[in-house]
C-alpha positions as CSV (number, residue, x, y, z in Angstrom):
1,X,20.5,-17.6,37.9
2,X,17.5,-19.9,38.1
3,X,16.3,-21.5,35.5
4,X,12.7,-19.8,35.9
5,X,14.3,-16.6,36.2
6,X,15.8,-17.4,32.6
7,X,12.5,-18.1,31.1
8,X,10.5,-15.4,32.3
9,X,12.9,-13.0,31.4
10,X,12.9,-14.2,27.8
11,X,9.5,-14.4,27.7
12,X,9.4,-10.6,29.0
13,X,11.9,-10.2,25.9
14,X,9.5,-12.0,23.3
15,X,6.4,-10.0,24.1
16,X,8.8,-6.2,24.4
17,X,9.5,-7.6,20.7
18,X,5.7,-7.4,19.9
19,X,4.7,-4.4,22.2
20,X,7.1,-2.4,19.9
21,X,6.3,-1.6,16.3
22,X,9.4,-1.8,14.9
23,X,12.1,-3.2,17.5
24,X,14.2,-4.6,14.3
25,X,13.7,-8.1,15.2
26,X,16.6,-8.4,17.7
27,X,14.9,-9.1,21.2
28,X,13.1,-12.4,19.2
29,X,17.0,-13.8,19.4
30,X,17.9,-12.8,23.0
31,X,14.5,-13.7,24.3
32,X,14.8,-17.2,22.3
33,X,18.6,-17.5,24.0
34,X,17.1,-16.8,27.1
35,X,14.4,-19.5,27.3
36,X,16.8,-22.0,25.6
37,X,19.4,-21.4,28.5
38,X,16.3,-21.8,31.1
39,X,15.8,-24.7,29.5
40,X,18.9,-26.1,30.0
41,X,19.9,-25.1,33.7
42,X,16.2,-26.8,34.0
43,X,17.6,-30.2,33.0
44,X,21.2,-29.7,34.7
45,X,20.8,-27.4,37.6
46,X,24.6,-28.1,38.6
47,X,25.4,-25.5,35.8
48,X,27.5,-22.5,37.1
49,X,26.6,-18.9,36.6
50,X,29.0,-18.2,34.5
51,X,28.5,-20.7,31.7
52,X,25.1,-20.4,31.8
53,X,25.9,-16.7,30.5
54,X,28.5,-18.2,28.5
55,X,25.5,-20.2,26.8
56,X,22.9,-17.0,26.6
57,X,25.7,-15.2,24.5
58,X,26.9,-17.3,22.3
59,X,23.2,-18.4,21.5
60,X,22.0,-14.4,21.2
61,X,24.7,-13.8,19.4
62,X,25.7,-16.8,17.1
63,X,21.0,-17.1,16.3
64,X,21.3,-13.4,15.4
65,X,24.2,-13.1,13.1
66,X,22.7,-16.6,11.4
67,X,19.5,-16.0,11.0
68,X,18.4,-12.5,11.8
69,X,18.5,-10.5,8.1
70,X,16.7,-13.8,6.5
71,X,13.8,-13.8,8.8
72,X,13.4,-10.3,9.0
73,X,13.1,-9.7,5.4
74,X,11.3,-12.7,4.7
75,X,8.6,-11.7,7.3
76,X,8.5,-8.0,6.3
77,X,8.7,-8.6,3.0
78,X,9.9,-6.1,-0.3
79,X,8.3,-2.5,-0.2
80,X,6.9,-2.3,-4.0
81,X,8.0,1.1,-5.3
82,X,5.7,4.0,-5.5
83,X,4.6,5.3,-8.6
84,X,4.2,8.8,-8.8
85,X,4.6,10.2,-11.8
86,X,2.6,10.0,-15.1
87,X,5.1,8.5,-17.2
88,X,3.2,4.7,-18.0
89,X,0.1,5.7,-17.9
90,X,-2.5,6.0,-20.7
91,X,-4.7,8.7,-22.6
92,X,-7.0,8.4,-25.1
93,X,-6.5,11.0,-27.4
94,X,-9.3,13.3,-28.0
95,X,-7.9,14.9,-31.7
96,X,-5.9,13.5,-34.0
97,X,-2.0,13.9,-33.7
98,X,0.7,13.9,-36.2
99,X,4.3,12.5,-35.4
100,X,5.7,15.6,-33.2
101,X,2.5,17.7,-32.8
102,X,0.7,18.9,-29.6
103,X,-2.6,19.0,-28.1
104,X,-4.8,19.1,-25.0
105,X,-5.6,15.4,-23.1
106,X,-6.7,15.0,-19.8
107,X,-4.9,13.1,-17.2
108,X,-5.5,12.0,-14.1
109,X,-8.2,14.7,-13.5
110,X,-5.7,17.2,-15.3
111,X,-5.2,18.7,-19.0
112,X,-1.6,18.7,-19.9
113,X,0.0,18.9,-23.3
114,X,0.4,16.1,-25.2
115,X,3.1,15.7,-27.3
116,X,3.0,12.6,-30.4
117,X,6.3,11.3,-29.7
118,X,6.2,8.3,-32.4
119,X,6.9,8.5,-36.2
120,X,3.2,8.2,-37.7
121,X,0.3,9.8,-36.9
122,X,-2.3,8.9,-33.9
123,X,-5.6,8.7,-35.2
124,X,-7.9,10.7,-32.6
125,X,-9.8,8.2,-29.8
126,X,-6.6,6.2,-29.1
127,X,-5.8,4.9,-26.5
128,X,-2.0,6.1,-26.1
129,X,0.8,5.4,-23.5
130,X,2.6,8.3,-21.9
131,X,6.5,7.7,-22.8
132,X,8.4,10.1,-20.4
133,X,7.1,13.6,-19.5
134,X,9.3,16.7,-20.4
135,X,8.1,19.1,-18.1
136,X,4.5,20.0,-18.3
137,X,4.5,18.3,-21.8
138,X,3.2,14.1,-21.9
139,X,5.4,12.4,-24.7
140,X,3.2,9.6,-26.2
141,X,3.3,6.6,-28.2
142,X,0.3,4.5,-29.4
143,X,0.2,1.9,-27.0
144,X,0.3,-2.0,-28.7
């Protein structure tokens, strides 16, 4: 194969690997052994066929076992996790609460019951953290 033919088709590989949203980061690897094989029949143009491909698969495939997983992750980076639920979140009490009694708060635009789930009493106007939810029932603590 010509050595232009090499580079222009790893070139045609590079940019499929950005036309696609999510082509997993492979075609950067076969494009890249692809323009490094063009590269070299460039220089020695006395190189058969056959080792040329020789050279394109042991580059694809040696580049992307080596280096595929670290540059992928390290360029997409770690999803942070979605928080959903209720449970972390703070209410400021609106009544006074005894250790293990219940009363109306709103959260996050909705009332819910609001258990104390602590030991002393919550004087009303604190600001409390939600412990776990049971439920439809907030378990609180006073947040320190």
């Amino acid at each position: 194969m010509s050595w232009w033919a090499w580079i222009i088709a790893g070139a045609i590989l590079l940019g499929a690997e950005l036309a696609f949203v999510n082509a997993q980061f492979y075609l950067v690897f076969i494009g890249s052994a692809a323009i490094v094989v063009g590269l070299v029949a460039s220089v020695t143009p006395a190189l058969a066929s056959w080792a040329q491909w020789a050279i394109f698969a042991v580059l694809a495939i040696v580049s992307m076992v080596t280096f595929r997983s670290r540059i992928y992750h390290k360029l997409r980076g770690q999803v942070p996790p979605v928080h959903t639920g209720p449970a972390g979140g703070l209410i400021t009490l609106p009544v006074s609460l005894a250790a293990g009694e219940s009363c109306q708060a709103e959260h996050g635009g909705t009332f819910w019951t609001v258990r104390n789930d602590g030991d002393t009493p919550i004087p009303s106007g604190t600001r409390v953290r939600i412990a776990s939810v049971n439920g439809l029932t907030l378990l609180v603590r006073p947040d320190l």
